[in-house]
N, C-alpha and C positions, 0 to 999 in steps of 0.2 A: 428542577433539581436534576441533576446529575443521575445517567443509571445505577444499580448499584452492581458491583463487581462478584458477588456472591449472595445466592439468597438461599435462605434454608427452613425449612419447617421443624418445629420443636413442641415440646409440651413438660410443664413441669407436672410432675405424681413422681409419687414413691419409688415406684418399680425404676423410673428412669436415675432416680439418686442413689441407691441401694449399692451398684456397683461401683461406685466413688466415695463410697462410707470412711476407707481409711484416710484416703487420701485429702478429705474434709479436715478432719484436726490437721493443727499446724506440727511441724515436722520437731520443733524444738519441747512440745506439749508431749509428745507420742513418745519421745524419748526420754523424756523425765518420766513419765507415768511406768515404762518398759522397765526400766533403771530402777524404779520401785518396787515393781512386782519381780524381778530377777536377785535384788537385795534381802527383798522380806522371802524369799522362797531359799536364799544360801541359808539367811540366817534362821530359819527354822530347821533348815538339815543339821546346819552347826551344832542345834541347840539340842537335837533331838540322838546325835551322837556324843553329847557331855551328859546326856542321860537329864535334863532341865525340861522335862516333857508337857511342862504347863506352859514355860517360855515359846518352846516350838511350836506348841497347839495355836498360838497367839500370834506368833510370826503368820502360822499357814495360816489362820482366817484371818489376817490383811493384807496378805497376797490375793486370797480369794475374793476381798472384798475392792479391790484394786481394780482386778479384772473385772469384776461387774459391775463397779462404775465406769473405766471403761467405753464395756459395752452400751451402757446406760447411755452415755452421751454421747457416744454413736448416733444412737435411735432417737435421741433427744436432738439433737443437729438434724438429723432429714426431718424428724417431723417440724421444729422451725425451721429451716428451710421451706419446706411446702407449703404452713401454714402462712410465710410471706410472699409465695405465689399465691395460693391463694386469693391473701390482701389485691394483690396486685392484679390479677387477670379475673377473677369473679371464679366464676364454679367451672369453667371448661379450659382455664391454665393453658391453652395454647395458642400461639404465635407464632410470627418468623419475621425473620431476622433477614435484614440485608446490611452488607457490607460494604464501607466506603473507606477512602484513603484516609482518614481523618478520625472517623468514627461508623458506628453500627445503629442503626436504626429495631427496634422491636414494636411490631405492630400485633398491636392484640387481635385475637379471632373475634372475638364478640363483640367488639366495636369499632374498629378497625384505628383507636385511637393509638397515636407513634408517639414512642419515648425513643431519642436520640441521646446515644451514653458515648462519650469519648473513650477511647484507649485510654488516656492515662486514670481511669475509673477501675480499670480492669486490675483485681490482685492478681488472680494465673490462670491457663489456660491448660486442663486436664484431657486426655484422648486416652480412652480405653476402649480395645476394641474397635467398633466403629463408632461408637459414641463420643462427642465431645463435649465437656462441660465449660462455662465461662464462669466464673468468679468474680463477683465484684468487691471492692471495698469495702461495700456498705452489707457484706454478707448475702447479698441477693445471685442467685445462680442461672445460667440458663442453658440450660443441656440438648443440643439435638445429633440428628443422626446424619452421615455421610457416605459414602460410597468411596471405594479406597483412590479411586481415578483424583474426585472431586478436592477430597480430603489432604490430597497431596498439595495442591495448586493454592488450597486457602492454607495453609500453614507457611506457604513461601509467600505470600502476601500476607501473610498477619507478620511473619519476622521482616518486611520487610517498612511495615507501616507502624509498626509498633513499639511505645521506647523501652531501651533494652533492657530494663530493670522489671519489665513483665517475666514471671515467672514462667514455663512453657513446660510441662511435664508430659513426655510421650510415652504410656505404657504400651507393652507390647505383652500380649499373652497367647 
């Protein structure tokens, strides 16, 4: 086999999904849900200056209840997410990854057993920070860490191997 062109060490846990919690829901989901609690929050002000104070009361706690589901499925998304690392890597969830023209290889630490995923498997590819997360299709994630030198060089090689309907989201903070 062929070398591979990029290798990187990773591990799926909590602390490493936590800082991609929003960016997990889909953008068209985050906006209807937004739209909801910004609608139920007018219309409780509306309601609450026509003097309708039980109408208001009702608008405000399903704003509030909005908000924390939400947040609920926030924290419900990392914990399956994890819980299918888990599945998938046993109790020490760490691996790494190399990268080829074609596709990326993930070889588990604890048995060094290779699961080879093509690009066109990949929904998008998330970078916060130095952290970058992969997203697959099938919901499975795989997050590791980079150096900004490194980090540069495999992003001009993933847009360069990759088809271009792969989502590519670069935060910067």
């Amino acid at each position: 086999m062929n070398e591979a062109y990029f290798t990187f060490e990773g591990k799926l846990n909590k602390d490493t999904l936590k800082p991609f919690k929003r960016e997990l829901i889909p953008y068209g989901l985050n906006l209807f849900i937004n739209s909801a609690i910004t609608l139920f929050g007018l219309a409780a002000v509306f309601y609450f200056c026509g003097k309708f104070y039980r109408l208001a009361g009702i608008c405000f706690l399903n704003s509030i209840a909005v908000i924390l589901m939400k947040q609920l499925s926030q924290l419900y998304l990392i914990h399956s997410l994890n819980k299918v690392g888990f599945t998938l890597f046993s109790d020490t969830q760490e691996y790494r990854l190399l990268f080829y023209p074609e596709f990326f290889d993930v070889i588990r630490k604890h048995d060094n057993k290779i699961i080879s995923i093509y690009y066109s498997h990949v929904n998008k590819i998330i970078e916060k920070d130095s952290c970058i997360i992969i997203i697959l299709k099938e919901n499975l994630c795989f997050p590791f860490y980079a150096d900004s030198e490194q980090r540069e060089l495999w992003f001009d090689f993933i847009y360069e191997n990759t088809p271009e309907s792969l989502k590519i989201k670069r935060l910067r903070r």
